[in-house]
C-alpha positions, 0 to 999 in steps of 0.5 A: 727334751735334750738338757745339758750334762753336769760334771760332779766331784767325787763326793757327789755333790761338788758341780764342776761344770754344766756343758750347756756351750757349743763346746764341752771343752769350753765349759771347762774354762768356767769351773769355779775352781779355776785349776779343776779346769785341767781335769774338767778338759781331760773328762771331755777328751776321755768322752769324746774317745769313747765309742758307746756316746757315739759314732764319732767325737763330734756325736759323743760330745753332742750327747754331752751337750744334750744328754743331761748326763749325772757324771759324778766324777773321780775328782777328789776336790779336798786332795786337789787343793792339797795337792796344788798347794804342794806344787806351789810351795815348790815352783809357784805359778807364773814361771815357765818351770813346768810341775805337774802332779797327778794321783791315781788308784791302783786296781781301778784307774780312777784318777783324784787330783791332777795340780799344776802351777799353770792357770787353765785358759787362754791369755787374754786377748787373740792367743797366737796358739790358741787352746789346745795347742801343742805350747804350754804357755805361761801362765795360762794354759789348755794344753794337755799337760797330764795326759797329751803330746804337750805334756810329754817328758823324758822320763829317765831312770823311772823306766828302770822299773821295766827291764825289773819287770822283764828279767823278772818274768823270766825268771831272774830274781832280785839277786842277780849280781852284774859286775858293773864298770864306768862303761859297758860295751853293748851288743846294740848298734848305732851310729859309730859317730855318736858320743855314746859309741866305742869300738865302732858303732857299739852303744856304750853306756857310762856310769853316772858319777859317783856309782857304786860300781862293783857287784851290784844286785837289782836292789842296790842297782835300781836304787842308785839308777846304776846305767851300767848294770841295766844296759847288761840286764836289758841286753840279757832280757831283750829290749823288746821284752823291755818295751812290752812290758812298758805297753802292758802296763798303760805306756802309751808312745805318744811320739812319733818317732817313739811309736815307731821304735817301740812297733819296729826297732825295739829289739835295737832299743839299748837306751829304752831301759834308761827313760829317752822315751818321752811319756806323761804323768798320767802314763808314768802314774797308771803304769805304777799303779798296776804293779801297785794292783798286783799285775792288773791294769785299769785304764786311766778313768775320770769319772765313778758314775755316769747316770742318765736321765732316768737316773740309772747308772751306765757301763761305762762308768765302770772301771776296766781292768785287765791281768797284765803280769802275774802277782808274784812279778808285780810284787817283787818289783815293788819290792825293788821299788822299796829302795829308791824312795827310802823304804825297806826291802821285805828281805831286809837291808838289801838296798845299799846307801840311800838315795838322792830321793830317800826322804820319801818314805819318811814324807810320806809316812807309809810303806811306799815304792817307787824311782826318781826319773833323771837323764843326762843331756834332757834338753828340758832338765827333766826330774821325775818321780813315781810314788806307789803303794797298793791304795794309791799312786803319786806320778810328777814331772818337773821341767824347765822351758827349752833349756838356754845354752849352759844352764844346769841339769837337774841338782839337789834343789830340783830333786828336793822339790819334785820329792816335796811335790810329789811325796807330800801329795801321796801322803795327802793322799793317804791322810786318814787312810789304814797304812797298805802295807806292800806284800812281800814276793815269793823268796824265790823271786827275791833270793833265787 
């Protein structure tokens, strides 16, 4: 006799929706818990996409309606709580400032929490966008936040960590010093009429104010998000090596006209390396998370057991994880990442001067790795910031609504909020939890 699915939290016992309504999306609008919404939806979209529950959606979802599944999902409710209220300390629900922030687990992809200062469902009354439309309204949402094309950020300098990446698969150790100007004159080509154009149609990156300028070594460059070194070093590598290494660990180009570039022009991509292209924060987390697996990357899952009627446990419910870089690179570039948040290199004090988001490490109380995302000119003011060590990844966005003429880019309060937000939930985290510490690369990938 066909019985409806129920959705447990990850201790197993924690219901968090039975879909017994003509729509699993819509059961997730009755959680008890009103933000577990959010994540209830993503597990209904992760099932409908997987082809083992059915011919097609339509059918997947039908099995969840009437298969009396047991799912005992990767929620994490206590996290969650915490989590959620991070987010609200800083950007309180009911604005139409936008912060997500989503925690995931390295060497699995099982996601624990996923807090956002929006309530999950419709406005009442007949909605002119109806669920899941692409608007993120406020503040009542179905809108895929974490993990859909309306949750898509700019991610900014969080994608330096890429081009890292690149040039150290190709044998370019963390001591590569680039002397870096106020402009870099690239190879790439663009439109000779672009602000971002010099001599002609080259693109011409500009230092940030305030950049160290000089020799810089990946350590001090990554750490102050030096444009003027990171153009050179992508050019160096290859931008369409950049872009690989972005698909190879969970970037998803969910835009159109990113996808585009990324399969076509990505040898043409000069700004790739400084975050235009837009991502969300369940991509941003996953692709941090398979350094943090030492190069293995596991795709995004919400759930720990899924268990039939007979109650045997299903494949499915099972993580699945590929090899993308070798173990030495993922940890080199970790060992990078130290700097931005606040921590020390393995090779001892290579970092520079702190950075606008050193606090991190003292937040979060554990050896940590990471980059804060900002770019010039987002239309939305965007902040980023990624937080990772081998046990578990913190990823954030913080963004305005569609930016009225002269309002501000990102400042020291916007940067202390998305660091409070997303550092106090990594330590949440790993409250409780034996320090990981983050294993140091071979020499000659740091020293050459």
């Amino acid at each position: 006799m066909p019985r409806a699915s129920e959705l447990y939290a990850a201790d197993g016992h924690t219901l968090i929706a039975r879909f017994d309504g003509p729509d699993p999306h819509a059961s997730c609008l009755a959680t008890p818990v009103n933000e577990w919404g959010f994540y209830c939806d993503y597990l209904v979209t992760w099932w409908a996409a997987r082809p083992a529950f059915g011919g097609d959606p339509a059918q997947r979802l039908d099995r969840l309606r009437h298969g009396g599944y047991r799912i005992t999902g990767s929620l994490d409710v206590r996290l969650e709580k915490a989590a959620l209220s991070r987010v609200e300390e800083q950007r309180p629900t009911g604005g139409p400032d936008l912060l997500t922030v989503l925690t995931l687990q390295p060497g699995t992809g099982r996601i624990r929490a996923m807090a956002t200062n929006r309530k999950f469902g419709t406005a009442p009354g007949p909605s002119p966008t109806g669920p899941h439309s692409p608007v993120v309204d406020y503040p009542r949402t179905t809108a895929a936040v974490f993990s859909g094309e309306p949750g898509l950020r700019l991610p900014g300098s969080t994608y330096l960590m890429f081009t890292v990446v690149a040039a150290l698969e190709k044998g370019i150790p963390l001591s590569h010093v680039i002397d870096t100007q106020s402009r870099y004159v690239s190879g790439y080509v663009i439109d000779a009429k672009s602000p971002a154009a010099c001599q002609g149609p080259h693109y011409c990156p500009t230092a940030a104010p305030g950049d160290p300028l000089g020799p810089r070594t990946m350590w001090e460059a990554l750490n102050h998000r030096m444009t003027t070194y990171f153009v050179p070093l992508e050019q160096q590598v290859g931008a369409d090596a950049v872009v690989d290494v972005a698909k190879r660990l969970g970037i998803s180009f969910l835009d159109q006209y990113d996808s585009m570039l990324a399969a076509g022009k990505a040898k043409e991509w000069g700004a790739f390396t400084l975050g235009v292209a837009g991502t969300t924060t369940l991509d941003l987390a996953d692709a941090y998370a398979t350094l943090g697996a030492d190069g293995v990357h596991c795709d995004p899952l919400p759930v720990v057991r899924i268990a039939g009627t007979d109650g045997k446990p299903l494949p499915d419910g099972e993580p699945h994880c590929t090899s993308v870089l070798r173990p030495d690179v993922a940890r080199a570039a970790l060992d990078a990442g130290r700097c931005p948040v606040g921590d020390r290199s393995a090779f001892g004090d290579v970092c520079g001067a702190p950075g606008p988001a050193a606090e991190v490490r003292q937040v979060v109380g554990q050896p940590v790795a990471g980059q804060l995302g900002l770019l010039p000119d987002d239309p939305r003011n965007t902040s980023a910031l990624v937080v990772a060590n081998p046990a578990l990844v913190t990823a954030g966005f913080d963004s305005d609504s569609p930016r009225c003429p002269g309002c501000a880019e990102p400042g020291p309060a916007d940067i202390a909020a998305i660091v409070r937000a997303v550092a106090g939930t990594q330590h949440d985290a790993l409250a409780g939890m034996s320090p990981v510490d983050i294993p140091a690369p071979p020499a000659s990938l740091a020293r050459g």
